[in-house]
Each structure stands twice: as structure tokens, then as C-alpha cells.
N, C-alpha and C positions, 0 to 999 in steps of 0.2 A: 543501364543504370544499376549501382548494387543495390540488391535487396535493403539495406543497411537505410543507405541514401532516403530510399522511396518510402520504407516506414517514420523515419524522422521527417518526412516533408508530412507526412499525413495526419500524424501526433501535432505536429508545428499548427497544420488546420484543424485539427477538430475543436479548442478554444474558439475561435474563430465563428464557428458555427451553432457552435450553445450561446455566444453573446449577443445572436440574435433575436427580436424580441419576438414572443411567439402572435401570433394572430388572435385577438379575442379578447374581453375584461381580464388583467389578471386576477387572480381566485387566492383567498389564503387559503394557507397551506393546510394542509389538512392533519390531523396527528398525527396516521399512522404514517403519514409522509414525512412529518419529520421525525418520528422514529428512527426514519431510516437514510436521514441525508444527515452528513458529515458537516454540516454547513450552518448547520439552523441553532439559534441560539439558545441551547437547552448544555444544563448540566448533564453529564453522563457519565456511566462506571461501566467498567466492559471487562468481565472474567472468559476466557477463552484458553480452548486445550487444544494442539495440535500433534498428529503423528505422521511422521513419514521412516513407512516403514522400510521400503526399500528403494533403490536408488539405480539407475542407469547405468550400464556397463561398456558404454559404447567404448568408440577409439576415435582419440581428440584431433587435432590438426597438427599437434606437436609429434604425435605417435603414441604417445602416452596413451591408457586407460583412464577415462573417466574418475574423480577421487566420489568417495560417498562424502555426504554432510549429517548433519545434525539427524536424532532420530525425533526429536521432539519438543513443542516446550509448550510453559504454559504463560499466558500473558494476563496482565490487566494494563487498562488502559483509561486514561481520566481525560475530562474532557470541562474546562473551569471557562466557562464565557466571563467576559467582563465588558464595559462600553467604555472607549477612551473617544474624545469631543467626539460626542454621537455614532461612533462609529463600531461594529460588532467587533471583537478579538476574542478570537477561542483559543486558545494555550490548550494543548494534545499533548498528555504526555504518554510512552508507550513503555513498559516497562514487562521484560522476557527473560523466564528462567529456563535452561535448554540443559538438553541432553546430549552430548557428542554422541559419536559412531562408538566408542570403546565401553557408555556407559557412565560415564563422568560428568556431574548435573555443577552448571554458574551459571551467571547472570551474563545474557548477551548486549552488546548496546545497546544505551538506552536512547531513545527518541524521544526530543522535546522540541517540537515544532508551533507557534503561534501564528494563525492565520488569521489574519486582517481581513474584513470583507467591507470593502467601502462602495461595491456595485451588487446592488441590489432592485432586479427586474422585473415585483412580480412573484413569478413562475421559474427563477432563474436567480443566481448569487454567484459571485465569481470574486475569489481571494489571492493572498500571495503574502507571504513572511520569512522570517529567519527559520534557521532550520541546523537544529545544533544536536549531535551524534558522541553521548558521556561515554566513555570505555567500559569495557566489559572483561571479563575472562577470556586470556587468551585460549584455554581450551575449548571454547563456543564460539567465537569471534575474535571481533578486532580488540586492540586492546589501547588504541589511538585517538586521540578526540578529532572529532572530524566538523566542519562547520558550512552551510550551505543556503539555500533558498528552497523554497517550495510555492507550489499554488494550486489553485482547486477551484474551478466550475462545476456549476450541475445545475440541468434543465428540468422540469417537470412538464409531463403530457399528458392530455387526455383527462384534464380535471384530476389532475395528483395520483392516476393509474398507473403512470407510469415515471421511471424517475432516469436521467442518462449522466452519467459527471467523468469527471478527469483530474485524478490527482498526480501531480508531476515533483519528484524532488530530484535534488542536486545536491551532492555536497562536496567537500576537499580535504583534505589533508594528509598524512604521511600512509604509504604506502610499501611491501614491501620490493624491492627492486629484483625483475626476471630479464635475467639476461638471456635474450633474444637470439644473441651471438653464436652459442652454439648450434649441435646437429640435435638436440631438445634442450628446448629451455631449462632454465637452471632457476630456481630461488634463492636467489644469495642470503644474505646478514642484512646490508644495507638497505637505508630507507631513502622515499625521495619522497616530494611532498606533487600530488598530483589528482589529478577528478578520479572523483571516486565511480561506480556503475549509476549510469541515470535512473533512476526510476520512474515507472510509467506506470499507473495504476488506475483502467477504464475500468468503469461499471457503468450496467443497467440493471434496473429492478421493474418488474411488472405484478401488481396487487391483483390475487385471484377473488379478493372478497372474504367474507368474515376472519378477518385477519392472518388470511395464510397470502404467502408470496413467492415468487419464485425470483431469481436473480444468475447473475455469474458468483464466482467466487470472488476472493481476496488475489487480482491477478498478479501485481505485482513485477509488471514485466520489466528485463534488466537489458539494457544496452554497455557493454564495456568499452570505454573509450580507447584502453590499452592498448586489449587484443581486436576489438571491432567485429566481437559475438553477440549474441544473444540466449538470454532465456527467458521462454512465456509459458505462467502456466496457464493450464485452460482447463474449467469446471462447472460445475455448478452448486445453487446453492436452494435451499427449501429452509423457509424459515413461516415465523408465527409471529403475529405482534401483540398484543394486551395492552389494549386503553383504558387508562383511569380518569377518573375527574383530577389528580394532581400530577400524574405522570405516566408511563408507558416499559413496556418490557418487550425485547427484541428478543427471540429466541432462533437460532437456527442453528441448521446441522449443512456443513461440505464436502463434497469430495474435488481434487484435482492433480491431473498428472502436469511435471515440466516438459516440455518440448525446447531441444535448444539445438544451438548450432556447433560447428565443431569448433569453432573458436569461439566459444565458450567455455573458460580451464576449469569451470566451479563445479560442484554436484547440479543433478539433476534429478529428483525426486519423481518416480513412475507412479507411486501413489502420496497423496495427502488427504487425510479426513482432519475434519474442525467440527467442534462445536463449541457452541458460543454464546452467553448472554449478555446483555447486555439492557442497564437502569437508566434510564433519562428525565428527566425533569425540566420543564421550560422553566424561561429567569419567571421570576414572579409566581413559579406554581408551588 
């Protein structure tokens, strides 16, 4: 079986197995646990700086060398709940200013995804919505609107010590057209309208106690439907959290390198460091 195959059956399960309900009363959630789930019904403001300094030099499956990507950007990111008949909507919007490799700073696609959460177990929430990708500067990105779904589980264990989730997007639209045909592919002019790289994005987080935590990073892992590569980065993350009587403060700091396959035609970053804060406030606080 390819590699490829057996990680998409295994992604395909893991939803599957956080929407099981856990063993025991469920317990609410605790704050610093929703601090730190994507999920839970609190406003949120998120300033975050990234660098990646350098980039992977391999040699691709085309024969080509590896291209470098972005050197950096910084983000914020809002997070506006609302209740439609009874039901949770969080509207995410993601908003990134980037640096190319030459030096040259614009605004990368913007993400605006709204996830619905109409299952709610507990210890356990699981959503799914539109997922809509505004253009950017072609020198940092796409410059195409692109339009998609997404969805997001996440478990909590051990009385909110521990927290496990899975965020999945998809999206489509124009592309630019690589012709295959030759003895290295070629990047024409033309466009064609086709799946954009899946995203897969697992986390765990484990609470050490007085508001320090340990986690994975931002993984973000990419499957290409095109070429039928991958890239995952793998890291980790140390963060703090700050409980107030009317809100909460996420602080942390990460490191992560990419790992990717050789049919993967994108950059691949050897190092990433982030840091990150991040404001929340439950509806009502």
C-alpha cells in the first residue's frame, strides 16, 4: 500500500475516534482548557510572529532543487462566536503579512473559515463549515480566491489535563497549470481550476500545572493532490496561560522543522520558530 493511501485512511479515522464519548461524568471545561481549544465559545485576538530562516536543499523527484519559500510573516487572527438557532458559530478569521526569500513584505491569503459546532459531548465538540481563501500578493502567495470546507474535533482527558483535536481543510480553485509532459516539469501561463493541498492539522496539548504547558506546534500537514507528496512539519511548543476573573492570555513560544517527500515541489523549511499571544474572552465575560 502507498504511504500516501495509508496516512489518508488513518486521518479518515482519527475523527472517528475522538467522537467517542469518554468513560465518566462529563466535567466542564475548565479555563485554562479553553484557553486553548479552537473550539469553545469565547472571543479571541491572536498576534503571532514567524521566521523561517532557512530552507531545505534537497533534490525533488522532478530533478529540480528544492525552491526556498517565505522568510517570515506576522499574523493576527480573530475569532467572533455568535449563536444561530442554538447552535455555537465561530467565524476565524486569519489575516498574514509575509516576507518572500528576496525580501519583499504583502499580505498572504487571507482565511476566513466559520465552523459550526452542533455536536457537543461533554469532554468533546466536533464542527464543519465553509471555508473561503481572499487573494493576496502574488509575491507571498496565491493571488486566486479559492473556496472549500473544513472541520474540527477535539477530545479532552484526564479531567482537562490533557486536550487531542484535528483540524482538516479543503479548498478549490484556479491553479497554475505544470506540465507533466516533459523530461522536468514546466510552469506554464495557464490556469485550471482544481483541489487545492489538503490540510491536516493534529494537535495535542498536555497542562504541566500552574499555567505552563507543553504541546506540538502549528503542524499543518499538506497532502498535494497533483503531484501526490507531502509536507509535515514536526515540533514543539512551551507555552503559559493567565486566568482572569473575565478572560485569559495564551502565551507561547515554537520551534519546527518540515519533513517532506520528494514529490512535494513546494519549499520546505529546516527551521521555524513562533511566538505567539494570544486574548480570549468567554460570550458573556
Amino acid at each position: 500500500m502507498r504511504p500516501s493511501r495509508y496516512l489518508l485512511r488513518i486521518v479518515a479515522a482519527l475523527p472517528l475516534s475522538f467522537l467517542l464519548p469518554s468513560a465518566g461524568v462529563a466535567q466542564e471545561q475548565s479555563r485554562e482548557s479553553a484557553a486553548l481549544d479552537n473550539t469553545a465559545a469565547a472571543w479571541s485576538f491572536q498576534l503571532a510572529g514567524q521566521a523561517m530562516p532557512d530552507y531545505r536543499d534537497d533534490i525533488l523527484a522532478s530533478g529540480e532543487t528544492r525552491p526556498e519559500g517565505n522568510k517570515g510573516f506576522a499574523q493576527f487572527r480573530m475569532v467572533a462566536p455568535l449563536k444561530v438557532a442554538g447552535v455555537s458559530v465561530l467565524p476565524r478569521l486569519t489575516v498574514r503579512y509575509s516576507e518572500n526569500k528576496d525580501g519583499d513584505w504583502g499580505f498572504s491569503p487571507t482565511d476566513l473559515f466559520a465552523l459550526i459546532v452542533p455536536l457537543d459531548w461533554g469532554p468533546g465538540r466536533a464542527g464543519f463549515g465553509p471555508d473561503i481563501v481572499i487573494p493576496g500578493s502574488s509575491s507571498v502567495g496565491s493571488s486566486e480566491w479559492a473556496y472549500g470546507v473544513a472541520g474540527a474535533v477535539i477530545q479532552r482527558f484526564f479531567i482537562d489535563r490533557m486536550m487531542a483535536g484535528l483540524l482538516v481543510q479543503q479548498t478549490w480553485g484556479k491553479r497554475t497549470v505544470v506540465d507533466l509532459g516533459q523530461p522536468v516539469p514546466i510552469v506554464t501561463d495557464e490556469y485550471e481550476t482544481g483541489a487545492h493541498p489538503l490540510i491536516i492539522n493534529p494537535f495535542i496539548n498536555f497542562q504541566l500545572g500552574k499555567g505552563w504547558y507543553i504541546g506540538t506546534n502549528d503542524l499543518q500537514a499538506q497532502y498535494s493532490w497533483e503531484f501526490g507528496g507531502w509536507k509535515v512539519p514536526v515540533g514543539a511548543r512551551l507555552g503559559y496561560v493567565i486566568v482572569q476573573p473575565a478572560n485569559s492570555w495564551n502565551l507561547y513560544v515554537e520551534y519546527a522543522t518540515d519533513l517532506a517527500t520528494d514529490d512535494w515541489p513546494g519549499a520546505a523549511a529546516k527551521s521555524k520558530f513562533r511566538a505567539n499571544v494570544s486574548y480570549s474572552m468567554p460570550v458573556g465575560g
